[in-house]
Each structure stands twice: as structure tokens, then as C-alpha cells.
C-alpha positions in Angstrom: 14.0 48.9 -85.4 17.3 49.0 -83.4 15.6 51.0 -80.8 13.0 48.3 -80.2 15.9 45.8 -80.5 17.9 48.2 -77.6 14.3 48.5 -75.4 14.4 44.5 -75.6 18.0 43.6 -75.1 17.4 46.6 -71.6 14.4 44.6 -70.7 16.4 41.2 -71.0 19.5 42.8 -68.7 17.1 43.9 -66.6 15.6 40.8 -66.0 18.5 38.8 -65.7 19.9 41.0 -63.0 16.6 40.8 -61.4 16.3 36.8 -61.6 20.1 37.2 -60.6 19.9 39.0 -57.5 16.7 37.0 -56.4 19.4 34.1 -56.9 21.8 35.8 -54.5 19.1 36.7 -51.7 17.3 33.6 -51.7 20.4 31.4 -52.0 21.3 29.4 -49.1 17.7 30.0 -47.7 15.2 28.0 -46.9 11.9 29.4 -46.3 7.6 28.0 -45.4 4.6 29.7 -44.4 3.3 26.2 -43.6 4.1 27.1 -39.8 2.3 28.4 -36.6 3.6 29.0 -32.7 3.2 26.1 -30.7 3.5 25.5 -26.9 2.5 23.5 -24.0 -1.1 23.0 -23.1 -1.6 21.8 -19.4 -5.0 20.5 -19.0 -6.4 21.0 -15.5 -8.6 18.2 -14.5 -10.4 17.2 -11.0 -8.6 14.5 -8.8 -11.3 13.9 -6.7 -15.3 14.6 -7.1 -17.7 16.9 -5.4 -19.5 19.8 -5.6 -17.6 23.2 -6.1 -17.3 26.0 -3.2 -14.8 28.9 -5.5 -13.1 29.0 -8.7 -11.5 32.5 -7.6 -10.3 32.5 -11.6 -11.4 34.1 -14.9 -10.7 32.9 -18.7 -7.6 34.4 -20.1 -6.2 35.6 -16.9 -2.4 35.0 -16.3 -1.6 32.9 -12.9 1.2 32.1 -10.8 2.5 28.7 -9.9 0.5 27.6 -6.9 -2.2 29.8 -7.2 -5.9 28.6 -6.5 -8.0 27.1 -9.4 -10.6 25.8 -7.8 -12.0 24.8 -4.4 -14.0 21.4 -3.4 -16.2 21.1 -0.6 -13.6 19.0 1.7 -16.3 17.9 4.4 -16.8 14.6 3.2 -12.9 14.2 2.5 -12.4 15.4 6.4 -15.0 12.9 7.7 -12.8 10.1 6.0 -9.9 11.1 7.4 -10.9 11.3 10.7 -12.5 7.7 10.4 -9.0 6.6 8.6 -6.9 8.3 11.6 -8.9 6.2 14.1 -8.7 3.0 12.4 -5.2 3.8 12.6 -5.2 4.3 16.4 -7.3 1.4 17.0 -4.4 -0.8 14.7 -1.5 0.3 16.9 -3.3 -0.5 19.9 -3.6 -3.8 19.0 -0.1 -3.5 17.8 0.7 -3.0 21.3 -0.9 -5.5 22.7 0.2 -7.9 20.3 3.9 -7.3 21.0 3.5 -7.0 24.4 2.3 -11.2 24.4 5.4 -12.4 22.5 7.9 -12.4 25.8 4.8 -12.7 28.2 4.1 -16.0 25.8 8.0 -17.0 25.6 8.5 -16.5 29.2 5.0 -18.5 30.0 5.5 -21.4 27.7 8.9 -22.0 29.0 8.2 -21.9 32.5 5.3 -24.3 31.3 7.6 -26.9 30.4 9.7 -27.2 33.4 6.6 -27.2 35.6 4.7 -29.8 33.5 7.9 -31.9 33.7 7.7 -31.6 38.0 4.3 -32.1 38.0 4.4 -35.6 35.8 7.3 -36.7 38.4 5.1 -35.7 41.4 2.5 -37.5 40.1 4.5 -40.8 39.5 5.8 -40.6 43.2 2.7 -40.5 44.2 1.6 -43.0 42.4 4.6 -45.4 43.5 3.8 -44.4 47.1 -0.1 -44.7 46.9 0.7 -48.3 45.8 3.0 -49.1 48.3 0.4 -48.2 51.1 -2.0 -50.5 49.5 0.1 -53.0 49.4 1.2 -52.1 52.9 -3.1 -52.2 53.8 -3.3 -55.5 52.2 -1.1 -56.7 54.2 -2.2 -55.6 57.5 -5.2 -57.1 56.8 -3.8 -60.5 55.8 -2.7 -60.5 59.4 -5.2 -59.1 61.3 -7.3 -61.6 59.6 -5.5 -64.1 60.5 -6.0 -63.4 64.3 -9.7 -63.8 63.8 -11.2 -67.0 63.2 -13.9 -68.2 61.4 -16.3 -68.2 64.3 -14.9 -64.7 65.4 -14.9 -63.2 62.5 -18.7 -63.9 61.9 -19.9 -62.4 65.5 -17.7 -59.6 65.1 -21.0 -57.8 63.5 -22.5 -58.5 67.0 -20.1 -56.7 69.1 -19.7 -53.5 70.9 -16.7 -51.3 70.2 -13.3 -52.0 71.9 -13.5 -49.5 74.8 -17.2 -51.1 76.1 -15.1 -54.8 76.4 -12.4 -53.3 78.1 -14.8 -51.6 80.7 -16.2 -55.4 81.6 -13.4 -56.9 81.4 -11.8 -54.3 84.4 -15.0 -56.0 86.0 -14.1 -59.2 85.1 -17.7 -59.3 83.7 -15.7 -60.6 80.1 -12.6 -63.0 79.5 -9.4 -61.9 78.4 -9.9 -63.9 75.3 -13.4 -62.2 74.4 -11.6 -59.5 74.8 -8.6 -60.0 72.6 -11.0 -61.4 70.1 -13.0 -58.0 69.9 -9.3 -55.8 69.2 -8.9 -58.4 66.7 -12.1 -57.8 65.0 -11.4 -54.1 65.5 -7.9 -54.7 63.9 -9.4 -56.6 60.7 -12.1 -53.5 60.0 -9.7 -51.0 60.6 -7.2 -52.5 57.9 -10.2 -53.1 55.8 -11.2 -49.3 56.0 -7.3 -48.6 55.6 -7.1 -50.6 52.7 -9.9 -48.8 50.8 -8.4 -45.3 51.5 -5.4 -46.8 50.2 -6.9 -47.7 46.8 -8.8 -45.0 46.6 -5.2 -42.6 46.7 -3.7 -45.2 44.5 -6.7 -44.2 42.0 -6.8 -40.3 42.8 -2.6 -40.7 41.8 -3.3 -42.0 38.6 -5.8 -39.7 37.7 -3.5 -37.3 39.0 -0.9 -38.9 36.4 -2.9 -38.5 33.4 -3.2 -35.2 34.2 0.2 -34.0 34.5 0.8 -36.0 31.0 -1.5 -34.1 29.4 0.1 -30.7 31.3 2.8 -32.1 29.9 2.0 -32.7 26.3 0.1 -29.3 26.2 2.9 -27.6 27.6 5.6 -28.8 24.9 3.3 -27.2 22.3 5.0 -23.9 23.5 7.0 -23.0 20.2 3.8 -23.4 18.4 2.1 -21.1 20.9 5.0 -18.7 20.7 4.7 -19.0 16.7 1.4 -18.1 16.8 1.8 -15.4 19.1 4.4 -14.1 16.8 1.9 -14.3 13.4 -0.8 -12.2 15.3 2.2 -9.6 16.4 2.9 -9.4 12.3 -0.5 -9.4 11.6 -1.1 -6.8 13.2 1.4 -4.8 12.3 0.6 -5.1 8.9 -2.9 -3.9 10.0 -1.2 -0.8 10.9 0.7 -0.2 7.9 -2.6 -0.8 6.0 -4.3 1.9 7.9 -1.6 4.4 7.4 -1.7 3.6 4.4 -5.2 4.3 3.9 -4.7 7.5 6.1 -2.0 8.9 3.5 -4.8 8.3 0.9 -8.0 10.0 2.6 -5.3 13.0 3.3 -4.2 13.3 -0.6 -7.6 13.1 -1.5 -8.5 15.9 1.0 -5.7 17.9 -0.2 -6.9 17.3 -3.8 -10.0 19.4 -3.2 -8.2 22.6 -3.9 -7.1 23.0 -6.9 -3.4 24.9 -7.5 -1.9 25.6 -10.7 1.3 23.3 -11.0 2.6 26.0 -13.6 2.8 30.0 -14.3 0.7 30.7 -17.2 -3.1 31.8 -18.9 -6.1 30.1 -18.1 -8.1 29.1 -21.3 -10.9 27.0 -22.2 -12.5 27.3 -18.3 -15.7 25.1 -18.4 -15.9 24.7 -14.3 -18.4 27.2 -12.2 -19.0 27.3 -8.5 -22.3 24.6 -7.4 -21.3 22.6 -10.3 -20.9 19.1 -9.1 -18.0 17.7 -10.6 -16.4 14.3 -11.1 -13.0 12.8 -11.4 -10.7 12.9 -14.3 -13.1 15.6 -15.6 -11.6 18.6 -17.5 -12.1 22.1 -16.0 -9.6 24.3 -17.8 -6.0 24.6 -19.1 -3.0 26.4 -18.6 -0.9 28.1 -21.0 2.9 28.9 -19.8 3.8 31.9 -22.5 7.3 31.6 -21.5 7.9 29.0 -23.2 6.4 29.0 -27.1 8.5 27.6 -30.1 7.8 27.6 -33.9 6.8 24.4 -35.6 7.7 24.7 -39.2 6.6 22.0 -41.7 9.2 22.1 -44.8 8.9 20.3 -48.0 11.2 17.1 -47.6 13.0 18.7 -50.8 14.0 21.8 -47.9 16.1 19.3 -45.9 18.9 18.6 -47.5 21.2 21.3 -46.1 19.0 22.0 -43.4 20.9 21.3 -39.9 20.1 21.6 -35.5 21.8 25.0 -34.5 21.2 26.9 -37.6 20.0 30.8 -37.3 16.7 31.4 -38.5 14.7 34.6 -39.2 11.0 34.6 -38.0 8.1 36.5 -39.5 5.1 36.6 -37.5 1.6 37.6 -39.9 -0.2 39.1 -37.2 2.2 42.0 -36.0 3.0 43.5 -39.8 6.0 40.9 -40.5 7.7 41.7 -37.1 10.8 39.2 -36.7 12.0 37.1 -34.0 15.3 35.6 -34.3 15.6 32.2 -33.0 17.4 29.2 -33.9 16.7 25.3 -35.2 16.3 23.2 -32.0 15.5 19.8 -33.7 14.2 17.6 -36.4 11.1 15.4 -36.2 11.4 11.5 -36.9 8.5 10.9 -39.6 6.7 13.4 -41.7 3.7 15.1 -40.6 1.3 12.6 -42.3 2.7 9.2 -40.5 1.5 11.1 -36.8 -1.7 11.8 -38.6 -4.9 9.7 -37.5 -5.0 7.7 -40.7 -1.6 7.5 -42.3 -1.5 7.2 -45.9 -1.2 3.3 -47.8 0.7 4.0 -50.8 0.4 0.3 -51.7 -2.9 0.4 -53.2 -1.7 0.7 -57.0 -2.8 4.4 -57.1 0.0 5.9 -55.9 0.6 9.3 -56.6 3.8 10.7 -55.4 3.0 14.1 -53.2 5.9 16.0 -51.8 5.6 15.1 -47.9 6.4 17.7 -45.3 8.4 17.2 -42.0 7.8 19.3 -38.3 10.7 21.3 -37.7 11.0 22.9 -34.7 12.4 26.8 -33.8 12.9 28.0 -31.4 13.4 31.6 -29.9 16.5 33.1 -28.6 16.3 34.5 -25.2 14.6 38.0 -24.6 13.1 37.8 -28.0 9.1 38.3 -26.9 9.2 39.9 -23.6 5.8 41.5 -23.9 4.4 37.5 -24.5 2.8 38.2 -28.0 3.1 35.1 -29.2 0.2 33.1 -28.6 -0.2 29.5 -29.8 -1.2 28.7 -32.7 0.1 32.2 -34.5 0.5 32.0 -38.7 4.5 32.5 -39.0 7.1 32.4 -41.4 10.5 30.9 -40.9 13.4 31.8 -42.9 16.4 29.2 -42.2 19.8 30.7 -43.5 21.5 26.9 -44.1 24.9 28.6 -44.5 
């Protein structure tokens, strides 16, 4: 009986020094295989559409930064760019043109004025002197009228020109006084005649008025002719900028017809094959940069308590025989894993069970620790933080 009693009490030490030293390891630990390697996906997606020439790249192969993806046929990207570069041309001749007006118009309109202004005072002096020659007829005809009497006047239709009279009256074949009569009658139609031309330049002046007043008005228009000028000179040049504009487009979109990778890493997921006719916005394969993984460790909310950024933590990958990384804590997320799920829980329902909620805690590696890249995303690990 004692020796059973020794086997038990042996059994008991043992135990305790077990539970004991489990105590001692473990202490100051914190520990989840709720974890996996996480890192950046960089989706690869057409720009522009068309049908593809060359995708000079396989599945899982590794890639540099700037290496080609995948080629578009760019013939229908070149034709636009070549109509866009002469709609451009076209836009800065008329640019050209445009600005070359504005001090041909300013120059123009100003001279305008002072011309319109010399024409208007032309026209009234001629005006004022067509009306003093018609008063100046009028009155030569008063007077030659009055030379002529009734009599006269009427057989003045009958007679012969001046120079017939005077030949008779050398002969004495007429009387000085027929004679006289017929230079008065001469006198009275000549003044008459005089008199019309003299209205008719009094008329012509006016006419000749008017028009320099509406020279005149037209020509004081010139800051709204110069205004306008101006608004086609900015018109244009905003033409310009719009065709530039649409140049810098059609060249982008002719650039975006071959395909470079923007990052070093592994192609995965490639869905994209040469004659495939494509579309924008549409996936054709990712890149994976393996240079830059990290550990995303979901611990029990209970785990956080002591758990700090900076702390040194011990990683045990399942897929290479519990080989460890070393690495470090780099940050804490916000909410727990199930408030970023796609339907968070509602615990307000009056069936709520409490359930121990879990929160993303992110590792990562210390520097040189997976130089061979043999971490891949999405690797079962398991952290070990050391809180102290």
C-alpha cells in the first residue's frame, strides 16, 4: 500500500512539474494557428480595347518592372492620333490668323474714325458750297430775266443761237437791239441750265452727307469690332488647347496598347491569349511582388491584452516542417475580423450568444528572412508573439 501511495505521490510531482514548466514556456506568450501569409495582389486590367497581337508571358513566371504583358493592335489608336495631330494643326492656324486680326482690326478701326470724321466735314462743306452756287444760279437768273421781257422772252424759242445774230448784225441785216435781246435770252437759258446743275450738286452733297454719317456711325462701332476680333482670337485659342488636349488623349490611349508590368513580381491567374479581342477595364492577370509578404494573424480578443506594435514574434510556417521566420508586430487592425465581413453580425436580435471575436494582426518579417521567396500568399502559419 505505501508503494502505490509513493507511485501516486511520483505521478502527482511529476505532473505538477510538467503543468509547471508548460507554465514557464508558454508564459508571456501568445500564440494562433488561425493565420496565413498575406500580400499584395495587383490586378492587370486593359486600358483600352482591341484585339491582341502578343502576351510574350506565361502563368507563374516571375517579371521585372516594366516588362511587356501584353500587346494591342495600335493601328486604330495611330489613325486617331494622326487625325487628332491635324486637328491640332488646323487649330493653330486659325490661331494665327486670329491673332494676326487683333492690331490689323485696332489699327483699321482707329484710322476709321478719323477718316469718317473728315469725310462728314467734307461732305458738309460741300454741302454749304453746293448751296451757295444755287443761290448764286438763282440769282443770275433773277437778273438775266429781268433783261428779257415778256414779249422777248416768249420768241426767244424762235431764235437762232448768239453767234448767227452777230453775223447779221456785222451786215447790219439785224438791229443792235434784236441783237442784245437774243444774249439776253441766251443769258436767261444759260442761268436756267446753271441753276439745275447747281441743284442737282446741292442734292448729290447731301446724299454725299448721309453717307459720311453713316461712315461715321459705322466707324465708331470700332471697340465693338475690336471686341469681337478679340473673342474669336480666344476662341480660337481655346480650340487649340482643346485639340491638344485631345492629342495627349489619342497618345495615352496609343501608349496603353502595350501592356508593362508597373511592379516586379509572379504572374498568376492569366486569362488573356493572343486574337482574343478584349475590352476595357477587363481583367487579364495579376501580379504578385514576393518581396513583400507579411503574416496576418487573427487572435482571440482575450490574446490582446499585453499584446503591443514592435513586439518580436516567432513564425512557424506548416508547409516547410515548422521552419521559423522571425519577424516582428507591425500593427493592429481597427475592428474584428467579422465587422469587415460582408454581413456583419446584429447582436440585437434577443439571441445573442456571446462568441469570442477575433482581431487581424499583422507580422511582419525582418529583413533577409525568405531570401529564396518561399512564402507564397495565402500559406497556413503559426505566430508565436513573446509579449515580454
Amino acid at each position: 500500500m505505501s508503494g502505490r501511495i509513493r507511485i501516486l505521490v511520483g505521478v502527482a510531482v511529476l505532473v505538477g512539474l510538467g503543468v509547471g514548466a508548460w507554465f514557464y514556456l508558454t508564459r508571456n506568450r501568445e500564440s494562433t494557428d488561425d493565420a496565413q501569409v498575406d500580400a499584395h495582389v495587383t490586378p492587370v486590367a486593359a486600358r483600352v480595347g482591341g484585339t491582341v497581337l502578343r502576351v510574350p508571358v506565361a502563368d507563374n513566371q516571375p517579371v521585372e518592372a516594366g516588362a511587356v504583358l501584353v500587346e494591342i493592335d495600335p493601328r486604330e489608336y495611330q489613325i486617331a492620333l494622326d487625325r487628332a495631330r491635324a486637328e491640332l494643326a488646323n487649330a493653330e492656324a486659325e490661331l494665327a490668323a486670329a491673332n494676326a486680326n487683333v492690331p490689323i482690326t485696332a489699327t483699321s478701326t482707329s484710322s476709321g474714325v478719323a477718316t469718317a470724321h473728315s469725310g462728314v466735314e467734307q461732305a458738309q462743306s460741300l454741302a454749304e458750297e453746293a448751296q451757295h452756287n444755287l443761290d448764286a444760279a438763282e440769282a443770275r437768273l433773277t437778273t438775266a430775266r429781268a433783261k428779257v421781257s415778256g414779249e422777248e422772252a416768249t420768241a426767244a424759242r424762235d431764235e437762232r443761237d448768239v453767234a448767227r445774230l452777230k453775223g447779221l448784225l456785222a451786215k447790219d441785216e439785224v438791229s443792235q437791239q434784236q441783237y442784245d435781246a437774243a444774249v439776253a435770252r441766251s443769258q436767261v437759258r444759260e442761268a436756267e441750265f446753271a441753276l439745275e446743275v447747281a441743284r442737282g450738286r446741292l442734292a448729290q452733297s447731301k446724299v454725299a452727307q448721309q453717307v459720311a454719317s453713316t461712315d461715321l456711325r459705322t466707324a465708331q462701332t470700332a471697340p465693338q469690332q475690336l471686341a469681337a476680333t478679340k473673342a474669336r482670337a480666344q476662341s480660337s485659342e481655346a480650340r487649340v488647347k482643346q485639340a491638344q488636349a485631345a492629342v495627349g488623349r489619342a497618345e495615352l490611349d496609343l501608349e496603353h496598347t502595350t501592356l508593362k508590368a508597373s511592379i516586379k513580381g509572379i504572374v498568376s491567374r492569366k486569362s488573356v491569349e493572343p486574337g482574343q479581342v478584349i475590352q476595357p477595364g477587363q481583367p487579364l492577370m495579376t501580379l504578385i511582388p514576393l518581396e513583400q509578404v507579411w503574416i496576418t494573424a487573427n487572435f482571440k480578443e482575450t490574446q490582446l491584452e499585453d499584446m503591443r506594435v514592435g513586439q518580436r514574434v516567432k513564425v512557424d510556417v506548416d508547409a516547410y516542417g515548422g521552419k521559423e521566420f522571425n519577424g516582428k508586430v507591425d500593427s493592429i487592425a481597427a475592428a474584428t475580423g467579422s465587422r469587415f465581413s460582408l454581413l456583419p453580425p446584429e447582436n440585437a436580435t434577443g439571441n445573442f450568444v456571446k462568441v469570442v471575436q477575433r482581431v487581424p494582426v499583422k507580422i511582419v518579417l525582418d529583413s533577409g528572412q525568405d531570401p529564396d521567396h518561399l512564402l507564397r500568399p495565402g500559406m497556413s502559419v503559426t505566430p508565436t508573439v513573446y509579449t515580454r
